[in-house]
mmCIF file of the C-alpha atoms, coordinates in Angstrom:
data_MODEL
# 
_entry.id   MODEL 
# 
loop_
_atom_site.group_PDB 
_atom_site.id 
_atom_site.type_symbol 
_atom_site.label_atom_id 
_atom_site.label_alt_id 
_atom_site.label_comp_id 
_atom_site.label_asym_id 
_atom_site.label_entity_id 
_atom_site.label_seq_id 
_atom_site.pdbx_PDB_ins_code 
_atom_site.Cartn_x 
_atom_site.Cartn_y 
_atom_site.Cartn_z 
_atom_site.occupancy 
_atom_site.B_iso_or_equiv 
_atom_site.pdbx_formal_charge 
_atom_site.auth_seq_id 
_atom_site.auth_comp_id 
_atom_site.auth_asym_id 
_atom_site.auth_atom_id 
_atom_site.pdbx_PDB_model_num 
ATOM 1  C CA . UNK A 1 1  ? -1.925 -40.904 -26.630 1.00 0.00 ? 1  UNK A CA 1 
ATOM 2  C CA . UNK A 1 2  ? 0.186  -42.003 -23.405 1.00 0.00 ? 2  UNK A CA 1 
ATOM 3  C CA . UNK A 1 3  ? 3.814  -42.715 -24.444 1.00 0.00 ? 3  UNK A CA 1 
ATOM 4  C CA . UNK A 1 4  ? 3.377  -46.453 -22.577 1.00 0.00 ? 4  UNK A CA 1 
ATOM 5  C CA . UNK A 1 5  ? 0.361  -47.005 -25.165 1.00 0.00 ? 5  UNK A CA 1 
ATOM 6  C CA . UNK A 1 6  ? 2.463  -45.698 -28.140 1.00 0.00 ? 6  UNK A CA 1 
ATOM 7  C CA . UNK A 1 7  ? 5.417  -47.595 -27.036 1.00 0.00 ? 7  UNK A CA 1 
ATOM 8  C CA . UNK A 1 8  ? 3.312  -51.080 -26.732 1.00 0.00 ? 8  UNK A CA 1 
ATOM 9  C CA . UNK A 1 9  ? 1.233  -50.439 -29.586 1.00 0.00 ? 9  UNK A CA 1 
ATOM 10 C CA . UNK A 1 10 ? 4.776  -49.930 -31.757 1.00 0.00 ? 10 UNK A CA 1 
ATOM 11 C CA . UNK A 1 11 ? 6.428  -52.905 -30.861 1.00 0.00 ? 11 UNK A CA 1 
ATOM 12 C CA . UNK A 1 12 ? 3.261  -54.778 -31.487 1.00 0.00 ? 12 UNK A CA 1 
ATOM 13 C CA . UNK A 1 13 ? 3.300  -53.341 -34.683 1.00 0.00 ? 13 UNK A CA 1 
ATOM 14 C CA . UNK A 1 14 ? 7.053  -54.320 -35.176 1.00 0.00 ? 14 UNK A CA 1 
ATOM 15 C CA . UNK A 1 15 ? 6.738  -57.878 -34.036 1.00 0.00 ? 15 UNK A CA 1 
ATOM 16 C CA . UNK A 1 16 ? 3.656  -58.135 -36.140 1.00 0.00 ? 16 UNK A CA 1 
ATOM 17 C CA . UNK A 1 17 ? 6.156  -56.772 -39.125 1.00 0.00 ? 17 UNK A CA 1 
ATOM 18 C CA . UNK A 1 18 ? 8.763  -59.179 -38.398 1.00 0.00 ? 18 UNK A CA 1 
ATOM 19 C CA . UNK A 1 19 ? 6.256  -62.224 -38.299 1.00 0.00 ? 19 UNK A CA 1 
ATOM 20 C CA . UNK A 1 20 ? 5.209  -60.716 -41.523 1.00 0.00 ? 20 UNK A CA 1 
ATOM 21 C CA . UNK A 1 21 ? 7.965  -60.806 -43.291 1.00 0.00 ? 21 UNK A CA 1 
ATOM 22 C CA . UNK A 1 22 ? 8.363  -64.697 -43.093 1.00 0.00 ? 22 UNK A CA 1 
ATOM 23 C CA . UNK A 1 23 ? 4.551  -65.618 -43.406 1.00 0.00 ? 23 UNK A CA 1 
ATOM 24 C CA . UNK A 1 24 ? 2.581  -65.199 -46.957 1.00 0.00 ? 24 UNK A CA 1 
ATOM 25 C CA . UNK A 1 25 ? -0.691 -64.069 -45.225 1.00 0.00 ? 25 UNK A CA 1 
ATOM 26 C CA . UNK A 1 26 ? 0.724  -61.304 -43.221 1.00 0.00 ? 26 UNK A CA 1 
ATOM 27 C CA . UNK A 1 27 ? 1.617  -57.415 -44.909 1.00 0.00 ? 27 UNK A CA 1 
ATOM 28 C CA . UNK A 1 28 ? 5.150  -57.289 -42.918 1.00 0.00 ? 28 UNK A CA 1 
ATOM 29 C CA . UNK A 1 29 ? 6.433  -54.484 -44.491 1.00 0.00 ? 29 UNK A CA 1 
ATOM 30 C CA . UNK A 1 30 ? 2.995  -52.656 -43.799 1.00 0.00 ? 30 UNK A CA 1 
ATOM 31 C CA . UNK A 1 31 ? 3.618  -53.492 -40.058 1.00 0.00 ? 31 UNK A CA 1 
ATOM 32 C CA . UNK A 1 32 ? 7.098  -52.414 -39.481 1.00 0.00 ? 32 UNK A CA 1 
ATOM 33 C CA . UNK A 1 33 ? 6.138  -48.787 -41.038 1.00 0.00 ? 33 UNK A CA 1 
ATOM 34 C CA . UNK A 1 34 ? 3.321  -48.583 -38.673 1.00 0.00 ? 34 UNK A CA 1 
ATOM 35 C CA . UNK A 1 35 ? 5.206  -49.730 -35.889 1.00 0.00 ? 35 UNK A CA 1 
ATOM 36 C CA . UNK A 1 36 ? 8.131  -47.016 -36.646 1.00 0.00 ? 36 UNK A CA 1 
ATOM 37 C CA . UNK A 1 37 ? 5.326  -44.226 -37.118 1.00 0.00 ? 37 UNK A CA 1 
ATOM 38 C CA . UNK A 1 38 ? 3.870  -45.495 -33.494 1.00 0.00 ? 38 UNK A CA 1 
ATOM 39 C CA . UNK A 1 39 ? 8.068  -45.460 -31.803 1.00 0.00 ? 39 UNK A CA 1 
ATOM 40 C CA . UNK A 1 40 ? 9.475  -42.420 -34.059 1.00 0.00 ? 40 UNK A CA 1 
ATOM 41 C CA . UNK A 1 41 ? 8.415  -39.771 -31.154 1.00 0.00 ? 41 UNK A CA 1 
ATOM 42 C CA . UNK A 1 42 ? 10.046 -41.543 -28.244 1.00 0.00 ? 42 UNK A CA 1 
ATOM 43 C CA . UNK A 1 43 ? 13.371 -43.651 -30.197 1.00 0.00 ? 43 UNK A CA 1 
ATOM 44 C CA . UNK A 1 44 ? 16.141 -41.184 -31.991 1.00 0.00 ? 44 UNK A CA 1 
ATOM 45 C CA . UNK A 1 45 ? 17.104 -43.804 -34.720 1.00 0.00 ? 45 UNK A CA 1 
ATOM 46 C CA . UNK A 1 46 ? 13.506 -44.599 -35.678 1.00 0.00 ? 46 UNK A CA 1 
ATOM 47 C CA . UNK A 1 47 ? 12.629 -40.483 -35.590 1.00 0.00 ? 47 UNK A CA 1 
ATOM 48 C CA . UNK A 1 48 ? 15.843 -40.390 -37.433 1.00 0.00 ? 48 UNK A CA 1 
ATOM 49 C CA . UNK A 1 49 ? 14.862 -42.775 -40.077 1.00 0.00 ? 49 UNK A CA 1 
ATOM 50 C CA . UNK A 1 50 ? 11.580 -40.408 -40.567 1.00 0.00 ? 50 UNK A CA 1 
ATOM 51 C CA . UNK A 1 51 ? 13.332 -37.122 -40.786 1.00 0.00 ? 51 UNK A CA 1 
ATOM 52 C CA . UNK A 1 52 ? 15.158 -39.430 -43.659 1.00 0.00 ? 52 UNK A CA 1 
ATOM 53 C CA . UNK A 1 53 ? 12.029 -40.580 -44.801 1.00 0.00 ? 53 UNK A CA 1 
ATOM 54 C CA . UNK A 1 54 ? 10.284 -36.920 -45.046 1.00 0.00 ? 54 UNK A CA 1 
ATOM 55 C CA . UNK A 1 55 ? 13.160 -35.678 -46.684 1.00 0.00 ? 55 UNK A CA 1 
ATOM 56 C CA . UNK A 1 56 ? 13.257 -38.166 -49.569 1.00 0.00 ? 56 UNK A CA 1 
ATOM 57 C CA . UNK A 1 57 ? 9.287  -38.241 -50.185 1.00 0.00 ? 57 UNK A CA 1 
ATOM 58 C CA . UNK A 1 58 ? 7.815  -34.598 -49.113 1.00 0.00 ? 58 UNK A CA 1 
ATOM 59 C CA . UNK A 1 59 ? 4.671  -35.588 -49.875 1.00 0.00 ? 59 UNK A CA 1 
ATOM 60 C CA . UNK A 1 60 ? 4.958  -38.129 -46.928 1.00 0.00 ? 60 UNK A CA 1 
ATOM 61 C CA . UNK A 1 61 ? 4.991  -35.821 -43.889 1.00 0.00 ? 61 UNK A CA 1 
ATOM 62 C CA . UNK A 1 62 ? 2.173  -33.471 -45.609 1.00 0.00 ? 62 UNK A CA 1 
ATOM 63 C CA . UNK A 1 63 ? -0.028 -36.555 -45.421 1.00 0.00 ? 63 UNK A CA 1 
ATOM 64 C CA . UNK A 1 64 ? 0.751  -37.661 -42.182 1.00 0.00 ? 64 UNK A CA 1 
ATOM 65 C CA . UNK A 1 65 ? 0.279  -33.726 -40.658 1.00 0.00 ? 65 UNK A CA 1 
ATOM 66 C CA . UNK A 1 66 ? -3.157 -34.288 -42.357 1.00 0.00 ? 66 UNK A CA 1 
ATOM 67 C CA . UNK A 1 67 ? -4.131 -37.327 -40.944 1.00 0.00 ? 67 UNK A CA 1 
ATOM 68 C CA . UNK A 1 68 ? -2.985 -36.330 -37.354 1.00 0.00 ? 68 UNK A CA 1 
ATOM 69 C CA . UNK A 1 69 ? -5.479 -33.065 -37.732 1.00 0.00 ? 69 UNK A CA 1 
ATOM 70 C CA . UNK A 1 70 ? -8.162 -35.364 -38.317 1.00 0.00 ? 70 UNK A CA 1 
ATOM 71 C CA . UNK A 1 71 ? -7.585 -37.653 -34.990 1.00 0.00 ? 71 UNK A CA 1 
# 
């Protein structure tokens, strides 16, 4: 995927999150991690925050490996 179509798609996903978080009928938490998986290769904090991430739940980056195989 281009990095401008990852970058857009992210912060779509973060606004989305943020909008989320305030209205009932909206998964905002759900958002804002699929926003941060969409930035994490192009933003140090938010790959920095997934490094965390991996590190605390191993099982997380073995699924994510997985799922990237199959796209």
């Amino acid at each position: 995927m281009k990095t401008g179509y990852r970058i857009t798609i992210g912060v779509v996903f973060i606004i989305l999150g943020i909008f989320g978080l305030f209205l009932p009928f909206l998964q905002g938490i759900l958002f804002l991690l699929i926003g941060t998986v969409f930035l994490a290769p192009n933003a140090p904090p938010v790959r920095n925050l997934r490094m965390r991430l991996y590190k605390r739940f191993p099982g997380t980056r073995h699924y994510f490996k997985n799922l990237r195989k199959r796209h």
